[in-house]
C-alpha positions as CSV (number, residue, x, y, z in Angstrom):
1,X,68.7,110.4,130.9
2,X,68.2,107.1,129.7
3,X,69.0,103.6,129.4
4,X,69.4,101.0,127.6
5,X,70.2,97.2,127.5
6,X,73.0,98.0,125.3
7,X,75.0,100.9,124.2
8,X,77.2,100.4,120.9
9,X,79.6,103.5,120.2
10,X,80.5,103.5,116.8
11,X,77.9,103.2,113.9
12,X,80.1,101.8,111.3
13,X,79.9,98.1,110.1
14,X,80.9,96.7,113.2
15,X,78.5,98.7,114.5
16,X,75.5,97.8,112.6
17,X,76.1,94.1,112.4
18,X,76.0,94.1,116.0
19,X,73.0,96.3,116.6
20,X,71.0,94.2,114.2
21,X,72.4,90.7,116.0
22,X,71.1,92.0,119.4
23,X,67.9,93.9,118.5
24,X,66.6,90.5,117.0
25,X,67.0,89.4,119.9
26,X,64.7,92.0,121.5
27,X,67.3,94.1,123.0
28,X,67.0,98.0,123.5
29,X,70.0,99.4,122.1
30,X,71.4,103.0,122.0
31,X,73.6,103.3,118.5
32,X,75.8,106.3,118.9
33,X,78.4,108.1,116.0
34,X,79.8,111.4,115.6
35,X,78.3,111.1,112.0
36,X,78.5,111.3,109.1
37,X,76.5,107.5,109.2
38,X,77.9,104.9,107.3
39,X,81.2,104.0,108.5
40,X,85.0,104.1,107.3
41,X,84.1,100.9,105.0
42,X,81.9,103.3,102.6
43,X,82.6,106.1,102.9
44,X,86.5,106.3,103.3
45,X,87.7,102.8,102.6
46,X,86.7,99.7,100.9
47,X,84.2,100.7,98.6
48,X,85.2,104.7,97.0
49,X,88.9,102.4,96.9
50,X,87.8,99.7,95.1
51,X,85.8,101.7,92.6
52,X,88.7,103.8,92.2
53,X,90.9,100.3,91.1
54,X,88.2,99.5,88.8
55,X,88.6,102.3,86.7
56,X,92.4,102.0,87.3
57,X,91.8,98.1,86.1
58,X,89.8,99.3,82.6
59,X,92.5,102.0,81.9
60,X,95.5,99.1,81.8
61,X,93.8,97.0,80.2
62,X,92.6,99.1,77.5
63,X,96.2,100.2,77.1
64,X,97.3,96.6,76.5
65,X,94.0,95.6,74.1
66,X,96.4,95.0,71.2
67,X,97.3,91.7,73.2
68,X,94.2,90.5,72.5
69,X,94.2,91.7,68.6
70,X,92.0,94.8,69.7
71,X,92.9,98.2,68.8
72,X,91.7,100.9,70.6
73,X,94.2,103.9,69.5
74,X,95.9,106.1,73.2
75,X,93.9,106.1,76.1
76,X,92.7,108.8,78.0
77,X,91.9,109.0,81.3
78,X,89.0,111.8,82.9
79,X,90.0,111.7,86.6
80,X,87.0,113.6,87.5
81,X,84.9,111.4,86.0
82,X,86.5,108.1,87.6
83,X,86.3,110.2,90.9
84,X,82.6,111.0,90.1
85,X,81.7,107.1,89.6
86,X,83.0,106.5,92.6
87,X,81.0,109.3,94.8
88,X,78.1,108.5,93.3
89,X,78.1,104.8,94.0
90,X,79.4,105.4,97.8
91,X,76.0,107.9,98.1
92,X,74.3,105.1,97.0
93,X,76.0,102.8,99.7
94,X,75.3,104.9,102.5
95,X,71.7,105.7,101.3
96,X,71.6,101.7,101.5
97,X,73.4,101.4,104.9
98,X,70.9,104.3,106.2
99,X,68.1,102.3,105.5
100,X,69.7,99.4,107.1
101,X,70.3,101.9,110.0
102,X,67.0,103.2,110.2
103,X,64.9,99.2,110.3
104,X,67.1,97.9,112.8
105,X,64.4,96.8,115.5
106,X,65.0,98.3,118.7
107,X,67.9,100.6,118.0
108,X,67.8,104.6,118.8
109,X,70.3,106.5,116.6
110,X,72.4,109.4,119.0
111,X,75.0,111.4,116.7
112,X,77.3,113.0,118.5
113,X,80.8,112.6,120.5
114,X,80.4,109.8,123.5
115,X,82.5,110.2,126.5
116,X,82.4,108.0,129.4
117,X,81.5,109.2,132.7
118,X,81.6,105.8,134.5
119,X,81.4,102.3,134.1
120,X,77.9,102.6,132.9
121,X,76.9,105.6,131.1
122,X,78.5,108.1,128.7
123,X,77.9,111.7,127.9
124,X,76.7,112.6,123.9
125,X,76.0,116.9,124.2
126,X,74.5,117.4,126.5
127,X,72.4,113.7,126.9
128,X,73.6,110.8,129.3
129,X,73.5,107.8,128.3
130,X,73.1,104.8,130.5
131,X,73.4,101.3,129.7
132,X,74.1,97.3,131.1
133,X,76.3,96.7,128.3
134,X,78.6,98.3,126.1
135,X,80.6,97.8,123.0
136,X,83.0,100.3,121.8
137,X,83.6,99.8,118.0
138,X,84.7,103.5,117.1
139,X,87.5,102.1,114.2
140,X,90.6,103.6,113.3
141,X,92.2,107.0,112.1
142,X,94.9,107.6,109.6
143,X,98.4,107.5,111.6
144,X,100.6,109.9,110.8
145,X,104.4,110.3,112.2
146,X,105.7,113.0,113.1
147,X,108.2,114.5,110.3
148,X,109.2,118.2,110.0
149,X,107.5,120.9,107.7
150,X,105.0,118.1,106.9
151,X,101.9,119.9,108.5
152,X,103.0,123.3,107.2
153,X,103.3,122.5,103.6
154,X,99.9,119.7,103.6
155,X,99.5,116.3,103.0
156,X,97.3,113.6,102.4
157,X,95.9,110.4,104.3
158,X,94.1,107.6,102.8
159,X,90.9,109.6,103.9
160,X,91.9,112.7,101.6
161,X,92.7,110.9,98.9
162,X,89.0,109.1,97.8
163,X,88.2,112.9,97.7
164,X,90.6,114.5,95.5
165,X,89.3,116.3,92.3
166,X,92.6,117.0,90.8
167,X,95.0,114.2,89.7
168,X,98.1,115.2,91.4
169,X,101.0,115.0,88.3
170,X,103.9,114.0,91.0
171,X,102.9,112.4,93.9
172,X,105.4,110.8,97.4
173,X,103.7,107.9,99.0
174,X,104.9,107.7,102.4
175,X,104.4,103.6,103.3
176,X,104.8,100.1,101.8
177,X,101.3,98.4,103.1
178,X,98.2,97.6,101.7
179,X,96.4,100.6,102.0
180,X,99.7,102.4,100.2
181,X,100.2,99.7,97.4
182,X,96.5,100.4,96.2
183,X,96.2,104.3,95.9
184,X,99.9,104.3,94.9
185,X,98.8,101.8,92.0
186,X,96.1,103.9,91.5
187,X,97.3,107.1,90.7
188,X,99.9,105.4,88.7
189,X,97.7,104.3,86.2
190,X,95.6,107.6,86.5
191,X,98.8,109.1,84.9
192,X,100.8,110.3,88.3
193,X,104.3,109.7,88.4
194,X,104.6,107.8,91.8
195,X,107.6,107.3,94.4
196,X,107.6,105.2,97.1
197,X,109.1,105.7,100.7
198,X,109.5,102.5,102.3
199,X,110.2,102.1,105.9
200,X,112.1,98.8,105.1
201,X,112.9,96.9,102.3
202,X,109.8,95.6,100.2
203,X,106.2,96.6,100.3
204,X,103.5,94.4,102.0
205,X,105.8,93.5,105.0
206,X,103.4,90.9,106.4
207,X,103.8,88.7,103.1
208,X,106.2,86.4,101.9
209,X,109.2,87.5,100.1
210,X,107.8,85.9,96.9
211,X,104.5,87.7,97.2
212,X,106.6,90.8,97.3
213,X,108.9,90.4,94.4
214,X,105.7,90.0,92.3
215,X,103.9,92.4,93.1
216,X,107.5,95.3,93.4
217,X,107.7,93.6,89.7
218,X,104.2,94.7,89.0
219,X,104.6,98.1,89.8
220,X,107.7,98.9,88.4
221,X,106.0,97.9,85.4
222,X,103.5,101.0,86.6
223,X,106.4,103.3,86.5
224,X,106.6,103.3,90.1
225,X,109.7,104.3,91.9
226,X,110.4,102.9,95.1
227,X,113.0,104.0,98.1
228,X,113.9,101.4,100.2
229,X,114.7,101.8,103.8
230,X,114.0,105.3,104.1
231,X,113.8,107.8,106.2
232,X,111.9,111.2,105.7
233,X,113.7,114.3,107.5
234,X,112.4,117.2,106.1
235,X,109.5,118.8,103.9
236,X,109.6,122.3,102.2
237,X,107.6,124.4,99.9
238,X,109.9,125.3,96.3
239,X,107.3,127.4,94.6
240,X,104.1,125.5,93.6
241,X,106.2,121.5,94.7
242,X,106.7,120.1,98.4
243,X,110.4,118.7,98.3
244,X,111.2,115.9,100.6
245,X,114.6,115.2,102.1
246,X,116.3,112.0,104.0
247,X,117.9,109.0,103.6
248,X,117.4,106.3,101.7
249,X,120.0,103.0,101.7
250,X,122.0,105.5,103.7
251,X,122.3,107.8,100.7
252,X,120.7,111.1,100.7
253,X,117.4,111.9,98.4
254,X,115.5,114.6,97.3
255,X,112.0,114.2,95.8
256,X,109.8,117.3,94.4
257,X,106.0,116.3,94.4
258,X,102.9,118.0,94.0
259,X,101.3,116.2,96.7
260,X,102.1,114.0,99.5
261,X,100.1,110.9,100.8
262,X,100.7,109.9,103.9
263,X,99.9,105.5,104.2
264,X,101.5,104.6,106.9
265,X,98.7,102.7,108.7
266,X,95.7,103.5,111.4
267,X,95.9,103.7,114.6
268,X,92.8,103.0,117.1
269,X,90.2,106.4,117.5
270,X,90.1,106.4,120.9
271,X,91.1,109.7,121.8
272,X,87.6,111.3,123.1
273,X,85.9,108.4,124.8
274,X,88.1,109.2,128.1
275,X,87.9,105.3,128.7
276,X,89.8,105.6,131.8
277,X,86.6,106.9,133.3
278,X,85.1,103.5,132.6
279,X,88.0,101.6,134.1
280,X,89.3,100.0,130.4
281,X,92.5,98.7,130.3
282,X,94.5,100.6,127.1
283,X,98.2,99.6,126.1
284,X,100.0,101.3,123.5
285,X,97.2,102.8,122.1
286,X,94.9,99.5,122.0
287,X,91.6,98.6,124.1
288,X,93.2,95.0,125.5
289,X,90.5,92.2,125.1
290,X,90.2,88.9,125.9
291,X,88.7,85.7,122.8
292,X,85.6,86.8,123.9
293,X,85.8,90.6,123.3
294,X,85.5,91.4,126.4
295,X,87.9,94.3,128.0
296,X,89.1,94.9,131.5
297,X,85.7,95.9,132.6
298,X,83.3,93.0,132.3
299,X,80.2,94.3,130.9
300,X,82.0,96.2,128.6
301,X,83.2,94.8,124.8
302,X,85.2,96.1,122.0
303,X,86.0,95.1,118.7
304,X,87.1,95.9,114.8
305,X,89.6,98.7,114.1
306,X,89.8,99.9,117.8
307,X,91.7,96.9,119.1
308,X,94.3,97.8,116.5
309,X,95.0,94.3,115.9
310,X,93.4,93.5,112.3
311,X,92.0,96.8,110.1
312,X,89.5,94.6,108.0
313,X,86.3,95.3,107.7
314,X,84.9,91.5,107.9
315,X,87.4,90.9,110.7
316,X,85.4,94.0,112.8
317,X,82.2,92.5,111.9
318,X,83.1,89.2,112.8
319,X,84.2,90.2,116.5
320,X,81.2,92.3,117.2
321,X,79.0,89.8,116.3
322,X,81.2,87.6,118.9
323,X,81.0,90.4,121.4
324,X,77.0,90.6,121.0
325,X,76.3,87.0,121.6
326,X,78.7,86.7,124.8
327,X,76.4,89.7,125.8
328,X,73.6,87.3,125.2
329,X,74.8,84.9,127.9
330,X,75.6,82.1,124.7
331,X,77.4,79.1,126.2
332,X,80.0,78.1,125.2
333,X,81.7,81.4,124.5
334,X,82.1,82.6,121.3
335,X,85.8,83.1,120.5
336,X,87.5,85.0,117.1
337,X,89.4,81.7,115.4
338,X,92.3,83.8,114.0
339,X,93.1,80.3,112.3
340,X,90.9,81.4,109.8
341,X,92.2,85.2,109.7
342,X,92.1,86.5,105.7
343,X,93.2,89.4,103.9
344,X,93.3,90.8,100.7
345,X,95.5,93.5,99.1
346,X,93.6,94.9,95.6
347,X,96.2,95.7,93.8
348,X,96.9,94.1,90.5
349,X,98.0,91.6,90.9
350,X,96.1,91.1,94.0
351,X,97.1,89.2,97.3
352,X,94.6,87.3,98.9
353,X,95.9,84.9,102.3
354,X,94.3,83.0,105.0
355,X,96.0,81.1,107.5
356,X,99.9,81.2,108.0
357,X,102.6,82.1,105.0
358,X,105.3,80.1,104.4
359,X,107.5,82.1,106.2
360,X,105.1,82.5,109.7
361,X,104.7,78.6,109.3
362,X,108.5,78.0,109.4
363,X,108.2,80.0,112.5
364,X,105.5,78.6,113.9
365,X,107.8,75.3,114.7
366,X,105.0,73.4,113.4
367,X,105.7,70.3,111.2
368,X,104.8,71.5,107.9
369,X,105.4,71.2,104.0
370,X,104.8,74.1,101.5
371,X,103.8,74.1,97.9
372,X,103.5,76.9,94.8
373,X,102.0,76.5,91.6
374,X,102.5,79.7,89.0
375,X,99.6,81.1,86.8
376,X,102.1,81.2,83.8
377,X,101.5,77.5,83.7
378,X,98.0,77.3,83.8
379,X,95.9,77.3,80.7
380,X,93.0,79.3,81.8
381,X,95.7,82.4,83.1
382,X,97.0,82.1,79.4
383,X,93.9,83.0,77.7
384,X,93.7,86.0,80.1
385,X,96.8,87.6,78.9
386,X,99.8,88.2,80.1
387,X,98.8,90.4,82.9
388,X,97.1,87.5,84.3
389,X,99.9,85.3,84.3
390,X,101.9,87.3,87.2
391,X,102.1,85.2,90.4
392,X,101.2,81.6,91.9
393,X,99.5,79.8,94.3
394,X,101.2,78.5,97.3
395,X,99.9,76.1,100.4
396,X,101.3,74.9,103.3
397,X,99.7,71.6,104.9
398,X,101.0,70.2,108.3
399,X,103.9,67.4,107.4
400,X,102.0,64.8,109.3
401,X,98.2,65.5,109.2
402,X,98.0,67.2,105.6
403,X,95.4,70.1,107.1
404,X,95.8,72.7,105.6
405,X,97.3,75.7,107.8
406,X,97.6,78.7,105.4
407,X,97.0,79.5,101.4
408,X,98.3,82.5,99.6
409,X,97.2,83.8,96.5
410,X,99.2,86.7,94.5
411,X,98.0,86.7,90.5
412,X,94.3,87.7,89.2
413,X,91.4,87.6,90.8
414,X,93.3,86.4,94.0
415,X,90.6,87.9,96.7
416,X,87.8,85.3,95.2
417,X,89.7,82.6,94.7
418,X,90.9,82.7,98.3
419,X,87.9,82.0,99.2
420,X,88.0,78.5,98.5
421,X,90.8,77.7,100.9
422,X,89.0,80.0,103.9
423,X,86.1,77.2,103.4
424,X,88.5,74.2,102.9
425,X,90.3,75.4,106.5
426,X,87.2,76.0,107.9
427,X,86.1,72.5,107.6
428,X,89.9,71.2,108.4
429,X,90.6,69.7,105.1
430,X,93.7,68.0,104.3
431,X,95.4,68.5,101.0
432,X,94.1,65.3,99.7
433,X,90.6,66.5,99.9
434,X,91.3,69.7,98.4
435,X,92.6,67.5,95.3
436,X,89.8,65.3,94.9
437,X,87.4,68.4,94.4
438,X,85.9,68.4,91.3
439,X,87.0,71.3,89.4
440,X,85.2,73.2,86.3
441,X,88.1,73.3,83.6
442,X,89.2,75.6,82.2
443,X,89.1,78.0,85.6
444,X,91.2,80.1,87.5
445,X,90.1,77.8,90.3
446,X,91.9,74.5,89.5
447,X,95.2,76.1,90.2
448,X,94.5,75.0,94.1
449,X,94.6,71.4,93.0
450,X,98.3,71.2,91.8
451,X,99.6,71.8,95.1
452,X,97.3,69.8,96.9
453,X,98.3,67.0,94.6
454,X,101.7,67.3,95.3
455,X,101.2,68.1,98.7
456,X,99.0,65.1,99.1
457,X,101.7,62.8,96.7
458,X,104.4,63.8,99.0
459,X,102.9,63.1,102.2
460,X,101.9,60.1,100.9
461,X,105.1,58.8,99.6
462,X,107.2,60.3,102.5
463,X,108.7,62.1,99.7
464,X,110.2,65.6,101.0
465,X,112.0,66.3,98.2
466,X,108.7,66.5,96.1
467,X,107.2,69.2,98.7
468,X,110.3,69.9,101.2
469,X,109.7,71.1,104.8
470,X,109.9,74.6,104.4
């Protein structure tokens, strides 16, 4: 038996950036996974996704090189070569987050299953493991409802799919969210003929309705078929297909597909830690915490994908590094602003937001004006092409104050340029301030200043026809 000033149960980023936070601090930490090391992030998530979209990326715009007076005669596309690229560069991440692993100061590695036994121990094998603190950052698994003949014919998750070797040539993609608009996008432009099942009626349901329309525009242009409010019933095997049946828009369909990928979100992995043991409050499903991190049981934190509040990777990090320096005594508090909460979808066009939508700020009550400006009038979008010209910008500023309470991006490169409005909130900057930034011309980057102008012009004038109150 032994113990330790801290016990961290899950080695994935959240994990890490924890373990690294306290052991500088000269705490003796216990870092336990049921392995492989390196986290969903790497191995199963952002990175073998987004070098997937890259490829998917080169292959569309090589198809469309005559735009730009390039010929390049049809393109072909080796799937097991893009899928090759990307397992080779996630090797090389986790080799990279090992090392990471292996320097953190202080910091005993334990694979293996934890299980609490009480407030202040859990069991790994056959080892106890004892400690003052804990934090429980064991992520998320794919969800997946129930529907029948599903698990006797085989399916995909999200986790499946940055594995396959074969491009599937029909392929159903059960869900409308993030995680589904990029693989579904994906194997679209790998050469799969894609159908949606949407639960409701658009894709990316946390988004505005004009984020949505751009990016159901953009891939309809991928050849992607989408089923709108439907509902699954039934799967079968008809020779070497799967065949799906339900309703969709109360009128029957029937889909035959090679494979099936199941997207319809992650649910916390909480399942073997027996946290009842320990005294945690759970609802639904979710480890309940308080702005601090801190669950039911005092000495005991959580944070990342088991809350099942936010699955982002920064958003994990962000909390366990909040959870490891309330462990440290730090007053005042350290509290997760979800003012500054920001996401990013990587499709093309991509969606990057921080801060409230439109839509969230008319419901917010708040005082508030909103204004867009689209890519097809800016110069710099033009010279990109025409693929580049899908979308806008959009803010929303408070009516009376002009901070700035929420930015959306939908159009190219949208997950960078976000970033500009995450530091602008950060700092509480007004519209005003955002358009007296000097901007490099031409950029991408200058599209924030048009609405902040007219945001700032309005306000200004008391003009609410200029930039109504949405």
């Amino acid at each position: 038996m032994a113990r330790y000033d801290v016990v961290i149960i899950g080695g994935g980023s959240a994990g890490y950036h924890a373990a690294r936070l306290l052991g500088a601090e000269g705490k003796r930490i216990a870092l336990i996974d049921r392995g492989p090391w390196g986290g969903l992030c790497i191995l199963r998530g952002c990175m073998p996704t987004k070098a997937m979209l890259r490829s998917a990326e080169v292959a569309q715009l090589a198809r469309h090189a005559s735009e730009f007076g390039v010929e390049v005669g049809p393109v072909s596309v080796d799937f097991g070569r893009v899928m090759a690229r990307q397992a080779s560069l996630v090797r090389g991440f986790q080799d990279y987050r090992l090392e990471g692993l292996d320097s953190l100061p202080g910091t005993e590695r334990i694979e293996g299953t934890a299980r609490f036994v009480s407030p202040h121990a859990v069991q790994v094998g056959d080892r106890l493991v004892e400690g003052d603190r804990f934090l429980v950052t064991t992520g998320s698994r794919p969800h997946v409802p129930p529907l029948e003949g599903l698990a006797e014919v085989g399916f995909l998750t999200s986790d499946d799919a940055v594995r396959l070797e074969k491009l599937p040539r029909r392929l159903l993609v059960w869900g409308g969210g993030v995680i589904a608009v990029e693989l579904g996008q994906f194997f679209a432009r790998m050469g799969s003929e894609v159908t949606f099942l949407l639960r409701g009626e658009h894709v990316l349901g946390a988004e505005d309705l004009a984020v949505q329309e751009v990016v159901e525009a953009a891939l309809a242009r991928d050849g992607i078929r989408l089923l709108r409010y439907a509902s699954p019933q039934l799967v079968t095997r008809e020779g070497e297909s799967r065949r799906v049946v339900g309703l969709a828009e109360d009128r029957e369909f029937l889909v035959d597909v090679d494979e099936i990928l199941v997207a319809t979100g992650r649910v916390p992995a909480l399942d073997s830690l027996d946290l009842a043991r320990a005294g945690i409050d759970v609802r639904d499903g979710r480890i309940v915490v308080d702005p601090g991190m801190r669950t039911s049981v005092p000495h005991v934190f959580a944070a990342g994908d088991a809350l099942g509040m936010r699955d982002l990777v920064h958003v994990a990090i962000q909390q366990a590094e909040i959870a490891a320096r309330n462990m440290l005594g730090r007053r005042p508090q350290a509290v997760h602003d979800e003012r500054l909460l920001a996401s990013a979808v990587f499709s093309e066009p991509q969606v990057g937001r921080v801060g409230l939508s439109a839509s969230q700020a008319k419901r917010s009550g708040l005082p508030h004006r909103v204004a867009r400006y689209d890519f097809a009038d800016l110069g710099k979008a033009e010279c990109l092409g025409r693929q580049a010209m899908q979308g806008f910008v959009q803010l929303v500023a408070h009516a009376e104050t002009g901070e700035i309470l929420g930015a959306t991006c939908v159009g190219p490169e949208a997950s960078e340029l976000i970033h500009e409005m995450i530091v602008a909130m950060a700092f509480r900057a007004t519209e005003a301030q955002v358009a007296r930034m000097p901007h490099l011309h031409p950029t991408l980057s200058e599209i924030w200043t048009y609405p902040a102008e007219e945001l700032a012009m309005a306000r200004m004038s008391g003009n609410l026809e200029a930039a109504p109150l949405s």
